[in-house]
C-alpha positions in Angstrom: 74.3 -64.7 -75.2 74.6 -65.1 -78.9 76.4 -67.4 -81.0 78.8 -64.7 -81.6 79.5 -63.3 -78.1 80.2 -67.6 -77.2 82.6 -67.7 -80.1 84.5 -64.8 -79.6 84.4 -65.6 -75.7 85.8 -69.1 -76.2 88.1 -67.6 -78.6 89.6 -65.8 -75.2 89.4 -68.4 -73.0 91.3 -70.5 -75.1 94.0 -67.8 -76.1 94.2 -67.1 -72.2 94.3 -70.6 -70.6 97.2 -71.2 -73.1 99.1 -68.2 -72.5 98.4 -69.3 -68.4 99.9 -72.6 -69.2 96.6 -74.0 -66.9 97.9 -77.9 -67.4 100.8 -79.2 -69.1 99.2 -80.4 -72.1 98.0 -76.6 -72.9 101.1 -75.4 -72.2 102.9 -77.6 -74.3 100.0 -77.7 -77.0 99.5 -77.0 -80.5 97.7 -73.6 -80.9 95.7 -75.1 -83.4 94.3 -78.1 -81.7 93.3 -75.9 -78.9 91.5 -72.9 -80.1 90.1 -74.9 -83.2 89.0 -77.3 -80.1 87.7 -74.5 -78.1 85.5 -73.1 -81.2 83.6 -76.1 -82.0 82.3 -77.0 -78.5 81.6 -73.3 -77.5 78.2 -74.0 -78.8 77.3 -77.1 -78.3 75.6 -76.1 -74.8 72.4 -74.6 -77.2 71.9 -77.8 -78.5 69.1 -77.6 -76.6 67.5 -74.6 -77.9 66.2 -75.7 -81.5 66.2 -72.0 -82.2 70.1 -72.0 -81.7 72.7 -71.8 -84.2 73.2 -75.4 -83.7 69.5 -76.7 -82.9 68.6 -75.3 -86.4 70.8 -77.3 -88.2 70.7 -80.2 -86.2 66.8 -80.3 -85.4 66.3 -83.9 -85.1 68.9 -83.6 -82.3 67.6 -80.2 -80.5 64.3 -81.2 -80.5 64.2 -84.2 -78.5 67.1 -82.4 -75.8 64.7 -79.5 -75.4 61.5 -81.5 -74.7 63.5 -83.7 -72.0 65.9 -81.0 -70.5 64.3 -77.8 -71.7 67.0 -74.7 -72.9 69.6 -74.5 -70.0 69.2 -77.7 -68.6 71.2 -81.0 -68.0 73.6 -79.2 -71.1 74.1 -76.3 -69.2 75.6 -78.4 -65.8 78.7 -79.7 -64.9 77.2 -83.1 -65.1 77.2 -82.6 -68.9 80.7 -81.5 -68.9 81.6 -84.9 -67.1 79.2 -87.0 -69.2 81.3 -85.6 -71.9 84.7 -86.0 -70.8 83.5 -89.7 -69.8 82.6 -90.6 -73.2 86.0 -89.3 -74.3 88.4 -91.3 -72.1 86.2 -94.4 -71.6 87.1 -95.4 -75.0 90.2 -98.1 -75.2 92.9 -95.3 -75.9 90.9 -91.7 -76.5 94.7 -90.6 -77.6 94.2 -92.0 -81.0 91.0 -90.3 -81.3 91.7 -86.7 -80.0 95.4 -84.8 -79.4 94.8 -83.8 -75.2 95.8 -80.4 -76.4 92.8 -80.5 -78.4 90.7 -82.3 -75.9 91.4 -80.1 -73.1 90.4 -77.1 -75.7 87.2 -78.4 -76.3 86.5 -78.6 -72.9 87.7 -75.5 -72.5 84.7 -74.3 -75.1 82.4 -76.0 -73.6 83.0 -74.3 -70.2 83.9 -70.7 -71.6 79.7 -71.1 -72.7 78.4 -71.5 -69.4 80.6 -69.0 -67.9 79.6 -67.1 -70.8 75.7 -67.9 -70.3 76.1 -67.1 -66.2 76.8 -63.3 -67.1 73.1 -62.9 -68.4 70.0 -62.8 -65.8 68.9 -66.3 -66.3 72.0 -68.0 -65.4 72.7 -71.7 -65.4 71.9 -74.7 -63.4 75.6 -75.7 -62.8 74.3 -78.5 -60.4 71.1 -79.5 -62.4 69.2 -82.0 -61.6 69.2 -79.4 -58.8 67.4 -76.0 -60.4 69.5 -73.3 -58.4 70.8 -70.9 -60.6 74.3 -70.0 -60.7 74.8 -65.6 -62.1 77.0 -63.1 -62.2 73.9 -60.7 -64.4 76.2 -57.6 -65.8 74.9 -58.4 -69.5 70.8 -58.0 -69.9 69.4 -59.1 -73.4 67.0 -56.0 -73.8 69.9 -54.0 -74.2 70.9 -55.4 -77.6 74.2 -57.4 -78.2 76.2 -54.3 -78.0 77.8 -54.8 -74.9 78.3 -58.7 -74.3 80.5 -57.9 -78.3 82.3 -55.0 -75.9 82.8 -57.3 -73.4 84.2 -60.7 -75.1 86.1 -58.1 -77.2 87.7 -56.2 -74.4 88.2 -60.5 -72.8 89.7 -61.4 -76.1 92.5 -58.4 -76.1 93.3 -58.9 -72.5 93.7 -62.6 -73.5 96.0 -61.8 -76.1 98.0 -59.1 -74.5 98.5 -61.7 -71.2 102.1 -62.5 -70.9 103.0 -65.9 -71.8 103.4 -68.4 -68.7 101.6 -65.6 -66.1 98.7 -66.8 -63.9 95.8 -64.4 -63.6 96.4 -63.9 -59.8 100.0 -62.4 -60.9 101.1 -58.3 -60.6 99.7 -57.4 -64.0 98.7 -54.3 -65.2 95.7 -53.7 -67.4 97.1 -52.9 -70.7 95.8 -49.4 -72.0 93.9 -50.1 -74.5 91.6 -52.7 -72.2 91.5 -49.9 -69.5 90.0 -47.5 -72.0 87.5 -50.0 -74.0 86.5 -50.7 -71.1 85.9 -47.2 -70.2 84.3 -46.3 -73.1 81.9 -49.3 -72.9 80.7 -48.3 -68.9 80.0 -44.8 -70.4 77.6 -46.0 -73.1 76.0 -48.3 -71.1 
């Protein structure tokens, strides 16, 4: 996926996990500290991939993470979402450091990049060391970007349209406009 499908799609997942009021510190948040939390993890997973948006500008970083892990490695697990979330809160009081609001949104970020990365054929090792690949392949690379923007478009306006304080597993209906991007996007594809 590129940098711009993962920012758009963390972009939704932040919007929607707010509006679903997933934990008490989201639902009580600061917009702000949550999507602006959100957008600057949603790419650190490519740190690994000194051809990424990141790795470019942070070479003598990438480079070292992609000879020992290789692109969608340890970054790419949930063992690197709990490294991460150690270094946080091992610190004396992580509160002075980061709002939870805007903790919990860079988490979410983080995440919303491997879910992200798990629609495309080569998946991710959610359980690395282990090297089973975790996939859900509806968006294929050869077919240009055209379709993951449709996608994390049509996932952004659903995000926005959800009604405040309503799980996903709730009676909702699709909003038109969602129904019919999404319509037009199966026909062109």
């Amino acid at each position: 996926m590129t940098a711009e499908g993962h920012l758009i799609f963390a972009l939704a997942s932040t919007i929607l996990a707010k509006k679903m009021e997933l934990s008490p510190a989201l639902a009580q948040g600061d917009w702000w500290h949550i999507v602006a939390g959100g957008l600057l993890t949603c790419l650190l997973p490519d740190i690994d991939h000194p051809q990424s948006f990141l790795g470019q500008r942070l070479k003598w970083l990438s480079l070292p993470i992609a000879r020992a892990f290789g692109h969608r490695g340890f970054t790419h697990s949930l063992l690197a979402i709990i490294a991460g979330i150690l270094l946080f809160t091992l610190k004396p009081d992580p509160a002075m450091l980061i709002p939870l609001d805007a903790f919990q949104g860079m988490i979410l970020g983080y995440l919303s990049h491997i879910v992200a990365d798990m629609l495309t054929p080569a998946g991710v090792p959610l359980l690395w060391p282990c090297r089973w690949r975790f996939r859900l392949p509806i968006l294929y690379p050869q077919k240009g970007n055209q379709l993951e923007r449709a996608l994390c478009v049509a996932v952004l306006i659903f995000a926005v349209q959800h009604p405040q304080g309503t799980p996903l597993g709730a009676q909702i209906s699709m909003p038109d406009s969602v129904a019919a991007l999404w319509h037009r996007v199966r026909g062109n594809f």
